[in-house]
Backbone as JSON Lines, residues from 0, in Angstrom:
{"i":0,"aa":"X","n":[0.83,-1.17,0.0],"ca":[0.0,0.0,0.0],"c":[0.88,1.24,0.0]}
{"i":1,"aa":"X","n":[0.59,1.99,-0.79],"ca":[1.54,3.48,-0.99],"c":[0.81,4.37,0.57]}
{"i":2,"aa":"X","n":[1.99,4.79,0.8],"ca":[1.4,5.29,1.67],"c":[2.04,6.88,1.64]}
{"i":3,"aa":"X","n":[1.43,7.98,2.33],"ca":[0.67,9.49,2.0],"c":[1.97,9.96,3.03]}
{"i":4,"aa":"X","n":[3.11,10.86,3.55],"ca":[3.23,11.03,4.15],"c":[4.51,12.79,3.79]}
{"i":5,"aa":"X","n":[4.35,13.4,4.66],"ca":[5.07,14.95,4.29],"c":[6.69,14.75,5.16]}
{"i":6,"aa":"X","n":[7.33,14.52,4.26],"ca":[8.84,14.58,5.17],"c":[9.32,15.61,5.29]}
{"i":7,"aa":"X","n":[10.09,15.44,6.68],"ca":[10.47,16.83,6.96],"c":[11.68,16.67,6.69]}
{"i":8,"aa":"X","n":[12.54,15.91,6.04],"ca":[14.17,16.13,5.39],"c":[14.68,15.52,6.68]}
{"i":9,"aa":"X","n":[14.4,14.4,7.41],"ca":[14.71,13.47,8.21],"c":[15.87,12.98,7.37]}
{"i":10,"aa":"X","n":[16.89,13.41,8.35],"ca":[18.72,12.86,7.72],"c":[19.27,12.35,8.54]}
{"i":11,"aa":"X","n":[20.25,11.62,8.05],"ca":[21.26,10.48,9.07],"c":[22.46,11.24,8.25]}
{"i":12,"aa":"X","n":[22.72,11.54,9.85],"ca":[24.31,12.64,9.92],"c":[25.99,11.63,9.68]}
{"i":13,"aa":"X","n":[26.54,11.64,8.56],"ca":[27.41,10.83,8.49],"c":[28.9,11.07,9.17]}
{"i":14,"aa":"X","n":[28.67,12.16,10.09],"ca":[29.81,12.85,10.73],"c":[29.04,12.49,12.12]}
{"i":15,"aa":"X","n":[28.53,12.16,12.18],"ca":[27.91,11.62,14.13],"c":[27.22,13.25,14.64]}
{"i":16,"aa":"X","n":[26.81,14.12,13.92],"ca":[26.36,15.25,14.88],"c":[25.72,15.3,15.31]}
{"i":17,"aa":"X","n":[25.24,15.59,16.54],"ca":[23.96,15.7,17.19],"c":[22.57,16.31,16.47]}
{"i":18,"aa":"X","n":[21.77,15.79,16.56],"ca":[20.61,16.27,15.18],"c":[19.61,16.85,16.32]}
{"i":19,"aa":"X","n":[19.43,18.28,16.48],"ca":[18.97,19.02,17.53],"c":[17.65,19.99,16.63]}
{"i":20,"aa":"X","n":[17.16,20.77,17.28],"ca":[16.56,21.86,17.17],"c":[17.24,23.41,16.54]}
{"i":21,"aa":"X","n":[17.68,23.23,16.91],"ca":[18.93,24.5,16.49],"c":[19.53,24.3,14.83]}
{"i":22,"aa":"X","n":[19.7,22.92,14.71],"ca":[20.62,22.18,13.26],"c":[19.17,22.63,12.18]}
{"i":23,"aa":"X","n":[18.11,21.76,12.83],"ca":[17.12,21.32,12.11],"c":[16.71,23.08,11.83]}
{"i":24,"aa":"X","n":[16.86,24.07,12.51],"ca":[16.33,26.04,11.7],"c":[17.54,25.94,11.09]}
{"i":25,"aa":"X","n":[18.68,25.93,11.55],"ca":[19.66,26.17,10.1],"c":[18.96,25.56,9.04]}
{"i":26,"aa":"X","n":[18.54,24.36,9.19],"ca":[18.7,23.41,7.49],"c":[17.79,24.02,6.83]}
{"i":27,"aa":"X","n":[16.73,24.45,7.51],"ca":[15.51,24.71,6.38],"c":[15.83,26.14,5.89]}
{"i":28,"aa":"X","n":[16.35,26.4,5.89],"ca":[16.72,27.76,4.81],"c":[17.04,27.33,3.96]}
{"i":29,"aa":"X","n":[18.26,25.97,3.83],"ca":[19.34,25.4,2.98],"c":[18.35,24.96,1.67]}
{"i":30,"aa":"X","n":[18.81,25.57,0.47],"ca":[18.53,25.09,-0.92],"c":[19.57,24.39,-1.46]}
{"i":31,"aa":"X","n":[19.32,23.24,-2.6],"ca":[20.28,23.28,-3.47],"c":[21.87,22.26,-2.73]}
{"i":32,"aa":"X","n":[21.24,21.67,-1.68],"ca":[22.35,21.61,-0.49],"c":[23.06,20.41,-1.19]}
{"i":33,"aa":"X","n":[24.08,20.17,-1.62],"ca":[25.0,19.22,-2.35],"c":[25.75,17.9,-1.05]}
{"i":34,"aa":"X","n":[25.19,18.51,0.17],"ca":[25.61,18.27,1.29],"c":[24.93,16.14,1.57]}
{"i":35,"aa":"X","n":[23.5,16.75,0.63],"ca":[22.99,15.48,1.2],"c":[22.51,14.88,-0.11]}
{"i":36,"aa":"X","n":[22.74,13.53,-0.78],"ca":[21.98,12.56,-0.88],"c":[20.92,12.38,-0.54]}
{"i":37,"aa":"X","n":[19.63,11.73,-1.84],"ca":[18.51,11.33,-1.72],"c":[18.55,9.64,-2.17]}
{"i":38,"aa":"X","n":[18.5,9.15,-1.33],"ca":[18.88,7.21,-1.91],"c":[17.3,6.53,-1.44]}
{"i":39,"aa":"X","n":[17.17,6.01,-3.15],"ca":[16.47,5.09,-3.19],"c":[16.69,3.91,-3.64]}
{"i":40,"aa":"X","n":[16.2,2.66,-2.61],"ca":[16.71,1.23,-3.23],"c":[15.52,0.86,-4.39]}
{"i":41,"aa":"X","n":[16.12,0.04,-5.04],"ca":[15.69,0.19,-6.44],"c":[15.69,-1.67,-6.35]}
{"i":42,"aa":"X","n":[14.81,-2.29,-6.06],"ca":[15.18,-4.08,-6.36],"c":[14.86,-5.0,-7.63]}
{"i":43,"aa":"X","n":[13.63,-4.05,-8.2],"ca":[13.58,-4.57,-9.45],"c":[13.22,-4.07,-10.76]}
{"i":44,"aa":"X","n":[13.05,-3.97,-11.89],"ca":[13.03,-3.6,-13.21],"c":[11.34,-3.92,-13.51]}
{"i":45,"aa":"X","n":[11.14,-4.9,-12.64],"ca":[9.46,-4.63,-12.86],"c":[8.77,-4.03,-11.78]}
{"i":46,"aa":"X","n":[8.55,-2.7,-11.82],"ca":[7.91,-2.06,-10.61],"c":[6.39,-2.15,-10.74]}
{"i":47,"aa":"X","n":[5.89,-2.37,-9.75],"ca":[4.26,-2.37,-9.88],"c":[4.02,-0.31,-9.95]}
{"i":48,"aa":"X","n":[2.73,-0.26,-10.34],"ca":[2.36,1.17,-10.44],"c":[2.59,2.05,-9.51]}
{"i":49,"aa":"X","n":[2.17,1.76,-8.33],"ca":[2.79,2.41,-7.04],"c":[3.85,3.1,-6.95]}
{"i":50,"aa":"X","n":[4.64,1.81,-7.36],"ca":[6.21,2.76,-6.99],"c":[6.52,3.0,-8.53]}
{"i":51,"aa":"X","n":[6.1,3.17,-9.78],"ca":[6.3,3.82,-10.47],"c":[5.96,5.21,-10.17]}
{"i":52,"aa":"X","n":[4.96,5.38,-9.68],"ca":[4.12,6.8,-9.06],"c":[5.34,7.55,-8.26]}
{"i":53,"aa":"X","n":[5.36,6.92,-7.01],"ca":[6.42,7.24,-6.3],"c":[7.44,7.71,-6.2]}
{"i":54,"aa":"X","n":[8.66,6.5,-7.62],"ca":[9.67,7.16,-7.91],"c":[10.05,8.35,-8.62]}
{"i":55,"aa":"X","n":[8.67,8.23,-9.7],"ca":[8.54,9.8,-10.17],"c":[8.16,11.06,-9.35]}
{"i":56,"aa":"X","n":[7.35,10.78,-8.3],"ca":[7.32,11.59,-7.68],"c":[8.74,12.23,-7.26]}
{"i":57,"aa":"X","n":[9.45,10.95,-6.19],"ca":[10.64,11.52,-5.35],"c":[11.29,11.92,-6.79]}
{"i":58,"aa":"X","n":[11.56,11.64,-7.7],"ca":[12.39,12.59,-8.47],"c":[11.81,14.18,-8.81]}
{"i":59,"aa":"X","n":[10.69,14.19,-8.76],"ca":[10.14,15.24,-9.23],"c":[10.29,16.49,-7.92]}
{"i":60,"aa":"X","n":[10.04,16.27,-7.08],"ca":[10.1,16.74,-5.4],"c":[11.61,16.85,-5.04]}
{"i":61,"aa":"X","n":[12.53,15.69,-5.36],"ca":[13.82,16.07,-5.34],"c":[14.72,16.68,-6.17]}
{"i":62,"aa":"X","n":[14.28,17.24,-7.45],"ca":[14.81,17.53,-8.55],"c":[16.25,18.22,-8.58]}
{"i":63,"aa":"X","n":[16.1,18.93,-7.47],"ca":[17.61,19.7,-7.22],"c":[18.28,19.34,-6.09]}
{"i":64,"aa":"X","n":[18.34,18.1,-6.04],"ca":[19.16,17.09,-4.99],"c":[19.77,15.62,-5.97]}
{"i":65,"aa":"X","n":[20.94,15.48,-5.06],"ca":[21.47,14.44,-5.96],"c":[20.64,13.01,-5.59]}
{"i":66,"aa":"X","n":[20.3,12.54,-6.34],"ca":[19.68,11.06,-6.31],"c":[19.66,9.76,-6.34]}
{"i":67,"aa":"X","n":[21.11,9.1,-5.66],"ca":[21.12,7.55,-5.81],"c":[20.4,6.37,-6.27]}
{"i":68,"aa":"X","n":[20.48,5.54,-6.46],"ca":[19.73,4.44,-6.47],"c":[20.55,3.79,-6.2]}
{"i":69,"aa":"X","n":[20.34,2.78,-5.05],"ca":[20.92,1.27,-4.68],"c":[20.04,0.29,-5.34]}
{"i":70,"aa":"X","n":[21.22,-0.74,-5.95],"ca":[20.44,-1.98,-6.66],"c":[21.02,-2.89,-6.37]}
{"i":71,"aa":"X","n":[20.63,-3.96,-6.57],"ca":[21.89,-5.49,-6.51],"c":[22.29,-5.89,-8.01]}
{"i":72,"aa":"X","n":[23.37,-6.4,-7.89],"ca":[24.5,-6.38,-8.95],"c":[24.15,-7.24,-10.17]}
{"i":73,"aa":"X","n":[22.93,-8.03,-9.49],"ca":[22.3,-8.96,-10.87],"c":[21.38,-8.05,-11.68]}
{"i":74,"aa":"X","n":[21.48,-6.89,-11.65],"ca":[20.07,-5.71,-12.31],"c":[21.61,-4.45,-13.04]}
{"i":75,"aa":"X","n":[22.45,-4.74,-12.48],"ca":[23.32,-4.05,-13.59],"c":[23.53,-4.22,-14.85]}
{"i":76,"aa":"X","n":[23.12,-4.88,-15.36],"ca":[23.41,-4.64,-16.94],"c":[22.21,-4.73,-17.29]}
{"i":77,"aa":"X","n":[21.13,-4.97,-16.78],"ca":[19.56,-4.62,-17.21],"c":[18.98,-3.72,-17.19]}
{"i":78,"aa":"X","n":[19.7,-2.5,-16.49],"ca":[19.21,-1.47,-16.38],"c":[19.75,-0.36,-17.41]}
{"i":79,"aa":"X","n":[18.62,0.61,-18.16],"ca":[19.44,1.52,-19.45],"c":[18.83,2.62,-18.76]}
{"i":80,"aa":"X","n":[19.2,3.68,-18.03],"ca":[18.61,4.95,-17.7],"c":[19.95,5.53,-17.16]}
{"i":81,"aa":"X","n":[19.49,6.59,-17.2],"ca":[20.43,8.19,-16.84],"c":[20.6,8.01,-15.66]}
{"i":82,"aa":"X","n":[19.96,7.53,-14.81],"ca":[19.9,7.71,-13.29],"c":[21.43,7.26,-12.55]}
{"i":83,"aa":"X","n":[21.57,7.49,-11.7],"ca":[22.81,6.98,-11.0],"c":[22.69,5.97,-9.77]}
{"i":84,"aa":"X","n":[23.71,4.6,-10.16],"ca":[23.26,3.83,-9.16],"c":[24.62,3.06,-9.38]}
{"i":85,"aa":"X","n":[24.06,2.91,-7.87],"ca":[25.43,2.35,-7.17],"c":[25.04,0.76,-7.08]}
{"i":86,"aa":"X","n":[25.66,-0.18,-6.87],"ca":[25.08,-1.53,-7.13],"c":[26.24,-2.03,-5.67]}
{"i":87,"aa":"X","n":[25.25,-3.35,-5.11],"ca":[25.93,-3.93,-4.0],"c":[25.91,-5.66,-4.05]}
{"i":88,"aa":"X","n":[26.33,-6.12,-3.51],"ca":[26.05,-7.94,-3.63],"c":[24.92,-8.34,-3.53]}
{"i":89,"aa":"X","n":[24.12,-8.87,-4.51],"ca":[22.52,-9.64,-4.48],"c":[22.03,-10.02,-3.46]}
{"i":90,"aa":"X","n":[23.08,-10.17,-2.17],"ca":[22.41,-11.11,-1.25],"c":[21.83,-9.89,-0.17]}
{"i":91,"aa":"X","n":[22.31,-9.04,-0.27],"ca":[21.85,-7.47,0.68],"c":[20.1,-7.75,-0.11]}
{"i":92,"aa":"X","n":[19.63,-7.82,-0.96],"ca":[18.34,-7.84,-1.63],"c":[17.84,-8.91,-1.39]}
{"i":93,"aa":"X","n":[17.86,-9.87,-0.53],"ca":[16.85,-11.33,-1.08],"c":[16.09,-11.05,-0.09]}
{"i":94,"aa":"X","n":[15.92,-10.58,1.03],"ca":[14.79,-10.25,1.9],"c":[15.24,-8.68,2.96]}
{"i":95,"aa":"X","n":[14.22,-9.12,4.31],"ca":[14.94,-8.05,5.65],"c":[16.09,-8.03,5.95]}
{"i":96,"aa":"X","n":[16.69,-9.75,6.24],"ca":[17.68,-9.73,7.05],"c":[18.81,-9.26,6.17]}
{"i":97,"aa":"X","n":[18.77,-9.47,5.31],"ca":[19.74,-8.58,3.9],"c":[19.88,-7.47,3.8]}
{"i":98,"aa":"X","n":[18.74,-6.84,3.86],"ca":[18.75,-5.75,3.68],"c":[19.31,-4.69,5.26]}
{"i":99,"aa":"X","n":[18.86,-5.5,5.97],"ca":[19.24,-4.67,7.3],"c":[20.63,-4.69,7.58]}
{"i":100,"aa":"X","n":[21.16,-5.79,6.91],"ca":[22.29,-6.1,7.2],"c":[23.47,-4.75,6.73]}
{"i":101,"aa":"X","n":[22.63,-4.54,5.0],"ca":[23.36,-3.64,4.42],"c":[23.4,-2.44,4.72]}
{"i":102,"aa":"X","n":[21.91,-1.94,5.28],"ca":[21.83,-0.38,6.2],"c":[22.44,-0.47,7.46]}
{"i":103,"aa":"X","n":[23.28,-1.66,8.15],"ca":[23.93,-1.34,9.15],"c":[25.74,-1.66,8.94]}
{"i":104,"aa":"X","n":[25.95,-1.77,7.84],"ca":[27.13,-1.74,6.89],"c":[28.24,-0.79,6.72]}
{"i":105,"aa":"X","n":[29.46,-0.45,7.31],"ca":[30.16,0.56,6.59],"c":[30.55,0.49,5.61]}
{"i":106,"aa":"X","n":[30.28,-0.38,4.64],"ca":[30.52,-0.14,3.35],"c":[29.27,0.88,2.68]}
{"i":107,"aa":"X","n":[27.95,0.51,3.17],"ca":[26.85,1.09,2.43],"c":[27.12,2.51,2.9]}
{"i":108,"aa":"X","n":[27.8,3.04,3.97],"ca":[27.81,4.21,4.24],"c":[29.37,5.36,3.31]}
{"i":109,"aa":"X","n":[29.93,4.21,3.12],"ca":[31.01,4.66,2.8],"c":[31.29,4.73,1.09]}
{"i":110,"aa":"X","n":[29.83,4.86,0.52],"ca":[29.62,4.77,-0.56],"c":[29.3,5.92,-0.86]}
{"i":111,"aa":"X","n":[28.6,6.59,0.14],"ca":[28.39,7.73,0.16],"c":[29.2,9.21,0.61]}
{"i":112,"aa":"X","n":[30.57,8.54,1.15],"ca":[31.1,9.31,2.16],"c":[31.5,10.94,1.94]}
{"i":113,"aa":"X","n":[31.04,11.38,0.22],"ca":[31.34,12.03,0.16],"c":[30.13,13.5,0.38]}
{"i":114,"aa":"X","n":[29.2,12.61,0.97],"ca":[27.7,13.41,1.66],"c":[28.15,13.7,2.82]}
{"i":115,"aa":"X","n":[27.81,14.52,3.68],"ca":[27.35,14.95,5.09],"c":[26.01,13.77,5.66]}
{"i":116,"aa":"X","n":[25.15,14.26,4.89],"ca":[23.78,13.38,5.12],"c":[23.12,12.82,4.35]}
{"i":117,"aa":"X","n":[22.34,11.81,4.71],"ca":[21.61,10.86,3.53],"c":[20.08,11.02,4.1]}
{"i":118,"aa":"X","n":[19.57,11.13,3.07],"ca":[17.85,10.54,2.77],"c":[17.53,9.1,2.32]}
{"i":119,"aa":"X","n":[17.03,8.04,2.85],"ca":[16.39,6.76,2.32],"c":[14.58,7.01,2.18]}
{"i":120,"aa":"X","n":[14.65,7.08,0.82],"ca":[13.21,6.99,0.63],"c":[12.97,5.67,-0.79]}
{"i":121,"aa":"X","n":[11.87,5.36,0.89],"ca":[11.55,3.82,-0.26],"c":[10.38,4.01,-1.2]}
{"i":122,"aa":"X","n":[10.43,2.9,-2.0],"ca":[9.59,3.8,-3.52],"c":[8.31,3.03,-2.74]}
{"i":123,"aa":"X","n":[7.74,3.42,-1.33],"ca":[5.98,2.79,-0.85],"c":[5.71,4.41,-0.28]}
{"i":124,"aa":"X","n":[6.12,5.26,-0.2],"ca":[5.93,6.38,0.32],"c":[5.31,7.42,-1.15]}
{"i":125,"aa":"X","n":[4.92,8.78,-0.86],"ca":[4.77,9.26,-1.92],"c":[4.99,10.97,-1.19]}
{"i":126,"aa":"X","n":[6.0,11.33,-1.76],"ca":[6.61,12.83,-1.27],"c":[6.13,13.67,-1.47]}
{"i":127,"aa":"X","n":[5.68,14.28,-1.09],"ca":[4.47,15.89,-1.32],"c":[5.75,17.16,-1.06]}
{"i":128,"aa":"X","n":[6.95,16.9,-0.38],"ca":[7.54,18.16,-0.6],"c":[9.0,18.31,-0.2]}
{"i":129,"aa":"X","n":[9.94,18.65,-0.45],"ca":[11.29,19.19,-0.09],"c":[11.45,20.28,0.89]}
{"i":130,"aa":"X","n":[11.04,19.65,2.26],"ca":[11.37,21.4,3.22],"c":[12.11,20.54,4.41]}
């Protein structure tokens, strides 16, 4: 089920900073911020409608943010689009415990290392806005 929800730019600080009240009025001024990554995992080439919806959305809502896609390494050469994606070992994808495994990973973080902060938005959500 897609589900409806307004993010508030909920980030995971890749420098350990304390994520306060004070951080969170700086950020929302911040446009354009090169600082953070928007990563979406991407598992298969046949998406049901939903997350076709979705991913167009988060691209559309994120347009002036950089945009990952994580995939597993058996969807690399099947995939023909512009988009940018980073690919990891198939077995991070065969279910939870895979997958959790890989969001608690310093490699998955260190893929990114050249962010401050990351966004994970999964393609069941549907983004109404960038603030």
């Amino acid at each position: 089920m897609l589900q409806i929800c307004k993010i508030h730019m909920l980030v995971i600080c890749l420098k350990h900073r304390a994520f306060d009240n004070n951080f969170y009025a700086a950020y929302k001024g911040i446009k354009l911020d090169k600082r953070i990554v928007i990563i979406v995992p991407y598992y298969t080439n046949d998406l049901i409608k939903q997350e076709r919806i979705s991913l167009e959305q988060i691209k559309k809502v994120f347009c002036d943010r950089d945009i990952k896609f994580v995939a597993p390494r058996y969807l690399e050469n099947t995939i023909s689009t512009e988009e940018d994606f980073v690919y990891f070992d198939s077995h991070y994808f065969d279910g939870r415990e895979g997958y959790n495994s890989l969001m608690l990973s310093t490699m998955f973080y260190n893929a990114f290392k050249e962010y401050e902060y990351i966004l994970i938005c999964q393609m069941d959500v549907f983004v109404l806005e960038d603030n």
